[in-house]
N, C-alpha and C positions, 0 to 999 in steps of 0.2 A: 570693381566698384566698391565692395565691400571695404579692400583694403584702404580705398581713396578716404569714405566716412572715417575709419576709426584713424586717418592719421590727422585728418582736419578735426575730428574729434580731440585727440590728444594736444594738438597744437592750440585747440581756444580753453584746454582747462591749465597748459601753462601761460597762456596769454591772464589769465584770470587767476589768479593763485588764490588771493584770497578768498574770493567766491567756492572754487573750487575745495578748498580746505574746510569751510564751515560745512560745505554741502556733502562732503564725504566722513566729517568726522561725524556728522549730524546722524547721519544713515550709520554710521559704523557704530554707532553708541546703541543705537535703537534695535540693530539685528545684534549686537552683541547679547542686551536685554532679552529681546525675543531667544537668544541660541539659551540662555539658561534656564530660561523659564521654559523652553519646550525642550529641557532636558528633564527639568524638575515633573513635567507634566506626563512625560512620556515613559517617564518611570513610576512615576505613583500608578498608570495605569495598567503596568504590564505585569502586577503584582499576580502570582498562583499562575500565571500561563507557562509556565514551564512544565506542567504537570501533564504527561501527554492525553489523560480522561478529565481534563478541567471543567470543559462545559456539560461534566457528566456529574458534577462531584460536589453533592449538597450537604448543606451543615444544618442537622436540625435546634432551629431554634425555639423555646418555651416563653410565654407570655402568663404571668399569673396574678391575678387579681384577689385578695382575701382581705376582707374587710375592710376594702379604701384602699388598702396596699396593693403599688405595681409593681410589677417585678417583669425585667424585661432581659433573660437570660440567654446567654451563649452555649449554655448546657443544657443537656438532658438526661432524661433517667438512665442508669446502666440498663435495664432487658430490653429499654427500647431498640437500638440497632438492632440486636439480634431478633425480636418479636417482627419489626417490619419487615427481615429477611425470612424468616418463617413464612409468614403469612401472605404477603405478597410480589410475586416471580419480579415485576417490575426491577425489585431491590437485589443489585447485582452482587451484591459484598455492603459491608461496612468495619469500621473500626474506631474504637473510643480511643481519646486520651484523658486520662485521669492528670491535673496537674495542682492539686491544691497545697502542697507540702511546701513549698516556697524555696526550693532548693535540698540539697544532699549531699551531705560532707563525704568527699572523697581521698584516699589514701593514696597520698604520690612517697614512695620511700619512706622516709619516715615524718612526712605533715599530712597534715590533714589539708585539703581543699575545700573551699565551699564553691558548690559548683550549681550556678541557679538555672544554666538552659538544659532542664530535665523535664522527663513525665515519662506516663508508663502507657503503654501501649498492646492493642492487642495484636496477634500475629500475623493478622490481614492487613496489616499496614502497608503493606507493598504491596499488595493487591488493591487499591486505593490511589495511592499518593506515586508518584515518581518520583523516589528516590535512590539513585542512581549507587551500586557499590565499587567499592576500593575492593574491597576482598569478602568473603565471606560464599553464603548465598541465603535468599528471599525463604525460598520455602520453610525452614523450619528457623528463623531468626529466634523469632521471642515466644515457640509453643511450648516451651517448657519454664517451669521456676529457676529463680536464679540464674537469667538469662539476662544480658543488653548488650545494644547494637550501641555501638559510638561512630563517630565523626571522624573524618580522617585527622583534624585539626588536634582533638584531645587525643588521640592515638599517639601522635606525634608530641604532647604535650604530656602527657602519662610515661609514654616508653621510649619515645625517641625513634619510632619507626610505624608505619601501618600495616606492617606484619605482625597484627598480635593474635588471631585467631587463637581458641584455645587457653588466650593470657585471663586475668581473673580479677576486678577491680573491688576490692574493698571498702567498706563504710565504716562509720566513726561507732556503729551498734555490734559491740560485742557479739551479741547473741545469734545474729543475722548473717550467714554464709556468704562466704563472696561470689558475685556474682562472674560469670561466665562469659565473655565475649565472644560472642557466635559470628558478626559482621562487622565492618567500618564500611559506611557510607561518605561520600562526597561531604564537602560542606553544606551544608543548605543554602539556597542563593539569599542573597541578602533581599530579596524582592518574594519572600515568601513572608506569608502572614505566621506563622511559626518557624522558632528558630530551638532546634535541640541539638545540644551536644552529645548528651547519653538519653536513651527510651532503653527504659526497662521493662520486662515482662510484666501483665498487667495481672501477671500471676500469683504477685507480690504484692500487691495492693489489699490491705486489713481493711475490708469494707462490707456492713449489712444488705448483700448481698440482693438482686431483684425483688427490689422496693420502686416503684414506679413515682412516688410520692417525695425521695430525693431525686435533686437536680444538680448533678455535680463533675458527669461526665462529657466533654464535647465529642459529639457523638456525626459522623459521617456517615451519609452513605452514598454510596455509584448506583446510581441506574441506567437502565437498559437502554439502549438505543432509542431512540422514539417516542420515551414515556412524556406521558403529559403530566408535567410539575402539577398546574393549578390542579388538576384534576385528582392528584396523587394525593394533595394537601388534604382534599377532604376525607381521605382514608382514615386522620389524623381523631376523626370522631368516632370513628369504631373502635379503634384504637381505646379511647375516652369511657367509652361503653363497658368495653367488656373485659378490661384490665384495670384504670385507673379508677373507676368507680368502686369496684368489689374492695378495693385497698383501701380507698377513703371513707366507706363503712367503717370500716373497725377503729377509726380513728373519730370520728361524729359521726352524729346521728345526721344522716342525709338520705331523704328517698330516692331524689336523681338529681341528674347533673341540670334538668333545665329547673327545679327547687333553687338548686347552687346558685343557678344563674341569675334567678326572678333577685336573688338578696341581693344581685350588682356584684356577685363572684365571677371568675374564667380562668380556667383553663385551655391554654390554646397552643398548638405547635405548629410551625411553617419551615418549609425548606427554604434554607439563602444559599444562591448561586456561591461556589468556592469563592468566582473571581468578582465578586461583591463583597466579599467580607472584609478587605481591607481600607475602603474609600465610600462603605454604606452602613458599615455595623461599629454601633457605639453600644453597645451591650457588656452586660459581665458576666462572668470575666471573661474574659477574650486572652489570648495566645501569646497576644504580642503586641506592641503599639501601633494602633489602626490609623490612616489616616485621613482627611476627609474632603470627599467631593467638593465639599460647597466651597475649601481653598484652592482646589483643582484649578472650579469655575473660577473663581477669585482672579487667581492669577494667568488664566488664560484670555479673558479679556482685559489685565492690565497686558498682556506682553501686545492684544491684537492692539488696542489703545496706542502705546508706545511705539506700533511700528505705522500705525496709521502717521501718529503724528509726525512721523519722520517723511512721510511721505506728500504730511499736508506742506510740511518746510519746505521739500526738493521743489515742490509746485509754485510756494511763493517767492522762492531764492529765484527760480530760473524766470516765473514772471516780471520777475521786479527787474531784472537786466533786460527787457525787452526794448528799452529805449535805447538798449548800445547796441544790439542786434537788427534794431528793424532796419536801418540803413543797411546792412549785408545783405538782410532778406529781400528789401525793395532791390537791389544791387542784382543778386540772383533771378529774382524773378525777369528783371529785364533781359540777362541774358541767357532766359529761356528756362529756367528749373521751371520743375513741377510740382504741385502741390508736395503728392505723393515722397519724393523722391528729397525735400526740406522735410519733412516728416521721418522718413528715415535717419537724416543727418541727425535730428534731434533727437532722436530715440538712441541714436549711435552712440552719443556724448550723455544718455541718461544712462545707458546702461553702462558704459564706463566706468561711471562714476559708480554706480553699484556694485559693481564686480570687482570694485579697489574698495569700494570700504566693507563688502562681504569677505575679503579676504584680512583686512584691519577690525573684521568682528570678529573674524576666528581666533587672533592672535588677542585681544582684549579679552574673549571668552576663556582661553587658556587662564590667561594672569589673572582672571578675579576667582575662576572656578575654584580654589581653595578657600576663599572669603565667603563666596558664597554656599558653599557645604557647610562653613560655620552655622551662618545663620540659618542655613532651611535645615538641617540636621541630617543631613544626606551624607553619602560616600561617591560622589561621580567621577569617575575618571575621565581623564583625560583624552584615553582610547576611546571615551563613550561620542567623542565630538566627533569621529571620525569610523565611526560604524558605515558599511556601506546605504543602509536603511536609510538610518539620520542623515547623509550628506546628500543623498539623491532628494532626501525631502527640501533641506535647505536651500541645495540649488535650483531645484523647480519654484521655491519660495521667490528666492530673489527675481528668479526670471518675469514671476508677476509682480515682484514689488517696485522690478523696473519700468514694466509697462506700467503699471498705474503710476507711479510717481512721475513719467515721464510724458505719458499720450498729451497731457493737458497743456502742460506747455508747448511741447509740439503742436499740438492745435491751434496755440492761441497766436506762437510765432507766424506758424504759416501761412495764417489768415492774412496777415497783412499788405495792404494795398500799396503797391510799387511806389502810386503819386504822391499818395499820402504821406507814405513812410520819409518817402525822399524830401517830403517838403517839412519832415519833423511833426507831421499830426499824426499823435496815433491814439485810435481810439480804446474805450474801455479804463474808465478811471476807475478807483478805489470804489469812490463810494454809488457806482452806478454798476460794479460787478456784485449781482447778489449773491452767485458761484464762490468768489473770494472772500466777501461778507460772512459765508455760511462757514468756510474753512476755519474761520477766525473765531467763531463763535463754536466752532467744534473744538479746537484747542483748548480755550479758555472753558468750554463744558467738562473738557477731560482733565485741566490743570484742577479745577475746582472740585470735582469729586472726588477726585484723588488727592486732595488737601483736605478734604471734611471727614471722609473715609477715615485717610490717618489719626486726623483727631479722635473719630470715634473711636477706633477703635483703641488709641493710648489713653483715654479716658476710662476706658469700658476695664485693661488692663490696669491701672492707679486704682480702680473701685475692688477689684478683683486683691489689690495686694493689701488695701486698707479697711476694709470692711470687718465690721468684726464679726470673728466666726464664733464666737461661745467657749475658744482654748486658746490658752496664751501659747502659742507656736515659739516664741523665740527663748533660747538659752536651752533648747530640751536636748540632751545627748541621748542619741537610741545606740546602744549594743547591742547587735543582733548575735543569734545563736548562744545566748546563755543555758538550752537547755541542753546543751552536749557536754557542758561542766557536770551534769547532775547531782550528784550528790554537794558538789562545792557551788553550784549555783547560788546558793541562799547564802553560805561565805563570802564568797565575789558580792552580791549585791552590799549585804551588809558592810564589807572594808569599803567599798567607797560611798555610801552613804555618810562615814565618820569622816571623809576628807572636809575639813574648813570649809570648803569653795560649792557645796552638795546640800543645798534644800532642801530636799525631799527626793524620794524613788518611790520604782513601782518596776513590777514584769509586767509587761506590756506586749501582751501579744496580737491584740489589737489595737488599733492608731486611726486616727480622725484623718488619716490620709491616701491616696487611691495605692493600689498595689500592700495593702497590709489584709490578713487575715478576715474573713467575713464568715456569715454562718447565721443563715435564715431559719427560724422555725415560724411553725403555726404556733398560736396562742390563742386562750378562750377567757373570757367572763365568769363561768361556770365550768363544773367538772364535768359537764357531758356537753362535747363542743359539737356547734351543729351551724348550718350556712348562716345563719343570725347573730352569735354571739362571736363569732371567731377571727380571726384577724393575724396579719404577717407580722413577721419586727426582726431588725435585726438582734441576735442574742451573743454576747459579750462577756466574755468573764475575765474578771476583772479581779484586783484585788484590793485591801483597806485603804493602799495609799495613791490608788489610780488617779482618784477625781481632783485632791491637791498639787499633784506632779504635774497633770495637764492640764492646771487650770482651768478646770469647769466651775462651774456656780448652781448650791442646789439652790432651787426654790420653793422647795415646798419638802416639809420632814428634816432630813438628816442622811450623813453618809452611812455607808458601812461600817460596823465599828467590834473593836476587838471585847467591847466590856459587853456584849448582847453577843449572847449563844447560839440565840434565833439566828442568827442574821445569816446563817448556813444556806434557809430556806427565806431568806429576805431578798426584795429585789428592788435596785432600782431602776426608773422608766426616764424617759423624757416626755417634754412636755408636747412632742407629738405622739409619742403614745397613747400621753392621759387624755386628750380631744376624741382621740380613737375607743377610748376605755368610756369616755360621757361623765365621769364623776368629779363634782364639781371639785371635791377633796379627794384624790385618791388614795393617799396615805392611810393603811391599816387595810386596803380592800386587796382581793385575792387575786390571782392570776394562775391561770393553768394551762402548763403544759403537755399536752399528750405525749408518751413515748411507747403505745403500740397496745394492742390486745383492749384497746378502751381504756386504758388507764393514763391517768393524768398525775401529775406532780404538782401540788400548791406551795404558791410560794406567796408572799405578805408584800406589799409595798411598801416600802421604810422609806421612800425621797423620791423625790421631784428633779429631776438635773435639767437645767436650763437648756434649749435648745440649744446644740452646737453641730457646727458641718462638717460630716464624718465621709461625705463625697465631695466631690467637685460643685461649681458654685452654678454646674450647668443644670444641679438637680435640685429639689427641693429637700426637705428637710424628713426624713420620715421615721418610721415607731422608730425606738430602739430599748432593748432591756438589758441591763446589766445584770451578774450575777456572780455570788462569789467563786472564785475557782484560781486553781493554780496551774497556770501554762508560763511556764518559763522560756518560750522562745526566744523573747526579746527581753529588755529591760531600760526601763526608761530613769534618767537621773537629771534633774531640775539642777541648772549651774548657777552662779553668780563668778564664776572665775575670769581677768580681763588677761589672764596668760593663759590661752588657752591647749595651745599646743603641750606645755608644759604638762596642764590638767591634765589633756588625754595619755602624754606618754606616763605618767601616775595611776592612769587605768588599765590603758594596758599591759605596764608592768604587775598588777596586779593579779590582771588574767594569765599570763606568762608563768606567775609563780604557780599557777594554778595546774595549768596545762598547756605547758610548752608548745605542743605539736599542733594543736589546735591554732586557725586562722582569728585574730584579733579582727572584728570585721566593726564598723559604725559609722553612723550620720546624724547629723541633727535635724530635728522636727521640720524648723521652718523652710531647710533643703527640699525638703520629701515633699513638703505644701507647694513652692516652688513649681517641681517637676511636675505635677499636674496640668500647667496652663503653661507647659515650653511651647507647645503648637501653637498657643496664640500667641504669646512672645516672638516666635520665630515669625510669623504672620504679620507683626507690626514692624519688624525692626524690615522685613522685605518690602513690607508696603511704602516703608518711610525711607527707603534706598530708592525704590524706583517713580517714585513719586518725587523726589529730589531730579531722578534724572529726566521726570516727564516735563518737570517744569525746565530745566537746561533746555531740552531739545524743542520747547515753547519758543525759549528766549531767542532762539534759532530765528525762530520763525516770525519771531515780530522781527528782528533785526530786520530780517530780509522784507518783510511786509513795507518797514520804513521806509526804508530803500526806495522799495516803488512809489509807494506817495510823494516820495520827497521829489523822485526822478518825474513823478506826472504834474508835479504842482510846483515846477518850479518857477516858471514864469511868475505863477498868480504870486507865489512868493515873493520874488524880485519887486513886483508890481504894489503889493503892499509895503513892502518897506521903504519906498518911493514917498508912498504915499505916506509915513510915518508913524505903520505898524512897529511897534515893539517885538524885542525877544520873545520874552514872556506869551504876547497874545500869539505872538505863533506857532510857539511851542502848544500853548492851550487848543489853537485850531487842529492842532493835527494831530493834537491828542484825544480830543472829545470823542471820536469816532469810534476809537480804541477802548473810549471808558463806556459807551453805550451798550459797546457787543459784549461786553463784560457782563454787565448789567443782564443781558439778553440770557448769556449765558449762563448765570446767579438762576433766573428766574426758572428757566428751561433744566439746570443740573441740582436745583434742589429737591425738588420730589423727588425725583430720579434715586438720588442719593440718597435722602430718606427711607425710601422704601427699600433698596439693597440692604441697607445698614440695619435696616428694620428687622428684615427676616435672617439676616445673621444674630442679630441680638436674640432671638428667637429661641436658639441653643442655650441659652443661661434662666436659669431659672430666677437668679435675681443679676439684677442688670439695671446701667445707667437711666435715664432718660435721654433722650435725645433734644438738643438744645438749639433753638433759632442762632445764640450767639456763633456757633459753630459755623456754620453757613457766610455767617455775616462775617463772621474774619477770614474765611477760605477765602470771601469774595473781593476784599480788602486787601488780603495778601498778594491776592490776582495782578487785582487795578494796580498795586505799588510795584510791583514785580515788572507789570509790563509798562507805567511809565518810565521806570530804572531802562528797560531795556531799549525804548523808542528815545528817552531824552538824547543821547549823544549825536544820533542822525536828525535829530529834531532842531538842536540846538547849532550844531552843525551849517543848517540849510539857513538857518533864519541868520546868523552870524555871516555868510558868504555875501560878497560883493550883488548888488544887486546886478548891476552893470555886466557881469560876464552872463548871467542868464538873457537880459533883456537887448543884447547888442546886434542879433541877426533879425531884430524884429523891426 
């Protein structure tokens, strides 16, 4: 029986070619859509589960609040780990990584390398994390000085093999021993929220030692089998009590922490689940680039959207041929089918067709999956479509996307009455199926969201690239690693500052853009800082010609300046700091900084610098203080050069003459601004691919929709033209219907859409408005899209003879 369906199955989709070709490439477009998108999905969630104690393995986070300033970090204090393994059995292990140094010049033969996927670590790290060795062993990796574990990858890239056990890796610091390789570990999976090639012992780490009051280390721990997190979390106040209190004495004058709190101060710490930090934590600094749920969800309801609507087409394609079928069905039934057993046939020829274009979505999924790693910024392989997991899901996928795409017309064929059929009435017109009305209005709800969406959000990105931020971003060349020249650093600067094509300079070790240099202190009003006078900011040091190089604007005072002696202990603030400070001039007023035992450092206010955005545009604007100081890390140099290649091989030679061995490493300003908002870039340019393909597999489905009005109205058609109906008026009649559920659909997808768009705008701290005009062209777009798509069958029906419709009447 079986075999009889799928060959009478097969027989009516070559009898039907064209029908069958839009209805499989329809579904093969839309499960292609769905296979990358539930690759993209299924990978963003399987981030850290490689670790075999992952649902054990929490990251303490800090939250702090001083004088209006939030602070919402990925770190915490160094004695913490070990204080809560002290104190409470819960805490199975833990280990920090220290990573603020931004990289570590490495000795291959005779160059230097800058090698950025570093940090140091303490020797419980493999008592924590699973990570897996090439050679070596766990227990004694990094308990000694001048120890690190590397990667199989840089093993092989340092020495040419991962037998290096014993072998010894070099830095660019004279003074500093080389260190020891004790182990090579696997690569880290690319689905880990940390990625290192070398961890050094964290025994090496020049650091003020258990201070509770820095936040600088990301700090893990394992607990026990069974612990109750929320419960564990309020350990976090005794903690608070009887360690961070005694320390924030000697720094202000404070009697307790609920005084702190009454001034609208906190201190607070929580545990985040491991396998949350990569798609829940937007914190700083973080490991690695995190990435986030709410595009998860994003694009898990465009892929379900995309496959619905492939599903609403196969319903309207197979109804809309109902008038070539009922004849066989009425045919059938007379001699003798049963309901049931027409229901099968049709399901037969539904899933056929789904199981030819699931097979034409794998092979489409191949050929885009390069294109589409472009744009979402992934690595997926091609082995990844064909994991045993993923195909077993796929194909239980299709098996319901067969049944649903198919029960309904099966239903609707079967229904039909032997006499009727045979006499050519069949019931169930366009506009008296509210079932089909509702499908049509689901389309055009999902084509439209997904056209206002896209706008919103390439708007939201134009405002993000053109707003002004308080620094002129374009023509800034950053050199990174100037301070390994040392002594010739200020040589180097100074030779290209004298090139023609060179405005101005500055070292620049701090930058108005994410991934540069950061460094929070407290600050007071008064020299004895206490919950009332004192307040966060970030501190900056900077030099004479920072604020000209990066284009800032003061506005109140003056820069730093080499003719004023003071200006060693001179600062300058922004103008969110001075709000924070209350004075209406703050120029000439004092500022202090504590640095231990009660004692504070003043320093004067000499200028005002206009407020500029030294984060992302998701945050607000907050304190910041500059100060003088010489950190040569980076060096920044203002251009006017239109050969620019030229330019830099002029600087790089430069540096060459200086220190050969050394890596010429740089990028420009507006690069670096850029790469802050690639996730939302990547996010548009996806949404406005599959939003292209939602409306295609639309047009699908109006085609097919026409189809059927044309096939059930063709009499009344014939009949007005007789009667000396125009083109035009009947294109218009059979279009109105089309522009109403449009209409319906406008009305029904715009709050809808407002309010998604709403609560993603939510993440920006400055952000579009959202515009009626939006709405109104999505919906404009709609109606012109889908009378484009109904004219041909429209124009079609109304053009045909009337006489071949009305002649068996």
């Amino acid at each position: 029986m079986l075999k009889n369906y799928i060959k009478i199955a097969w027989r009516n989709l070559l009898m039907n070619k064209t029908f069958s070709v839009i209805n499989i490439v329809g579904l093969a477009i839309s499960l292609a859509s769905f296979i990358l998108i539930a690759l993209y999905v299924t990978d963003e969630l399987r981030y850290d589960q490689h670790h075999k104690k992952s649902d054990r393995i929490y990251r303490i986070n800090s939250d702090l609040t001083i004088g209006g300033t939030d602070l919402h970090l990925a770190t915490s204090s160094d004695p913490m780990g070990a204080t809560l393994k002290a104190e409470y059995p819960e805490v199975e292990a833990f280990v920090r990584f220290y990573n603020s140094s931004g990289g570590r010049l490495l000795k291959r033969g005779d160059q230097f390398i800058h090698e950025a996927k570093i940090a140091y670590a303490d020797s419980t790290l493999f008592d924590v994390f699973t990570i897996p060795l090439v050679a070596g062993e766990t227990a004694h990796g990094l308990n000694k000085p001048n120890t690190v574990v590397i990667s199989e990858s840089a093993a092989k890239r340092y020495f040419g093999t991962a037998d290096v056990i014993g072998k010894s890796i070099e830095t660019n610091n004279a003074k500093e021993a080389p260190y020891k390789i004790t182990a090579v570990f696997e690569d880290m999976p690319r689905t880990s929220h940390f990625q290192f090639d070398f961890i050094f012992s964290m025994h090496q780490v020049d650091y003020p030692w258990n201070s509770f009051l820095s936040h600088n280390f990301h700090t893990y721990v394992l607990l026990a089998d069974g612990a109750d997190v929320r419960s564990f979390d309020r350990n976090f106040e005794q903690i608070i009590q009887k360690h961070i209190l005694p320390q924030a004495r000697q720094l202000m004058d404070i009697n307790s922490m609920e005084d702190f709190q009454r001034s609208g101060n906190k201190i607070q710490y929580t545990l985040m689940p491991l396998k949350d930090i990569h798609l829940h934590s937007d914190r700083y600094p973080e490991l690695g680039v995190n990435g986030d749920v709410q595009y998860v969800r994003i694009f898990s309801c465009i892929a379900i959207f995309v496959l619905l609507l492939a599903c609403v087409n196969f319903m309207n394609l197979s109804t809309a041929r109902s008038a070539a079928r009922a004849k066989e069905v009425g045919v059938r039934k007379v001699l003798g089918s049963k309901k049931k057993w027409l229901i099968t046939q049709f399901l037969t020829e539904s899933m056929l067709m789904v199981w030819m274009a699931f097979l034409l979505a794998i092979g489409l999924s191949a050929l885009f999956l390069h294109y589409f790693n472009t744009i979402a910024g992934k690595e997926l392989a091609f082995a990844d479509l064909f994991s045993p997991a993923f195909l077993l899901l796929l194909l239980l996928f299709t098996l319901v996307v067969g049944g649903l795409a198919g029960i309904y017309p099966a239903l609707v064929l079967s229904r039909f009455k032997p006499i009727s059929v045979l006499k050519g009435k069949i019931d169930g017109g366009f506009r008296r199926s509210k079932f089909r009305s509702g499908l049509v209005v689901f389309q055009f709800l999902t084509s439209v969201a997904l056209a206002a969406g896209t706008m919103i959000i390439y708007q939201q990105l134009n405002f993000i690239q053109h707003k002004k931020i308080g620094f002129d971003k374009d023509h800034v060349l950053i050199v990174k690693g100037t301070q390994a020249l040392g002594a010739n650093a200020e040589s180097f600067r100074h030779s290209i500052s004298q090139l023609p094509d060179v405005q101005s300079s500055s070292f620049a070790r701090f930058l108005p853009v994410a991934n540069s240099d950061r460094n929070d202190n407290a600050f007071s009003k008064d020299p004895v800082m206490n919950e009332s006078n004192s307040f966060n900011a970030q501190r900056w040091d900077i030099d004479y010609d920072y604020i000209p190089t990066l284009g800032m604007e003061i506005s109140q005072g003056r820069n730093f300046s080499r003719q004023y002696g003071s200006d060693s202990t001179g600062m300058l603030i922004n103008e969110s700091a001075a709000k924070v400070l209350g004075y209406a001039n703050p120029v000439g007023q004092k500022i202090y900084m504590p640095y231990g035992d009660g004692e504070s450092m003043a320093y004067t206010v000499v200028g005002v610098v206009k407020n500029f955005h030294f984060e992302s545009l998701r945050q607000h604007v907050g304190p910041l203080v500059m100060r003088l100081g010489n950190n040569r890390s980076a060096a920044a140099f203002r251009v006017s050069s239109t050969d620019l290649k030229q330019f830099i091989g002029n600087v790089e030679q430069e540096w060459k003459a200086r220190s050969p061995a050394l890596p010429f490493s740089y990028h420009f300003l507006d690069e670096s601004f850029d790469a802050m908002y690639k996730v939302e870039q990547r996010v548009g340019k996806l949404a406005i691919s599959f939003s292209i393909l939602a409306v295609f597999i639309a047009c699908l489905g109006l085609f097919g929709l026409t189809t059927f009005i044309v096939e059930q109205r063709v009499k009344e058609i014939g009949i007005r033209k007789v009667l000396g109906a125009s083109i035009s008026g009947i294109l218009v009649m059979i279009s109105k219907d089309f522009v109403r559920l449009v209409l319906i659909a406008v009305v029904i997808g715009t709050p809808l859409t407002w309010w998604a768009m709403s609560k993603w705008l939510e993440d920006f701290a400055y952000r579009i408005d959202i515009k009626w005009w939006m709405f109104a062209l999505a919906g404009f777009l709609s109606i012109m899209v889908a009378l484009m798509t109904i004219s041909y069958q429209a124009i079609r029906a109304a053009k045909a003879n009337p006489v071949n419709s009305l002649r068996d009447e």
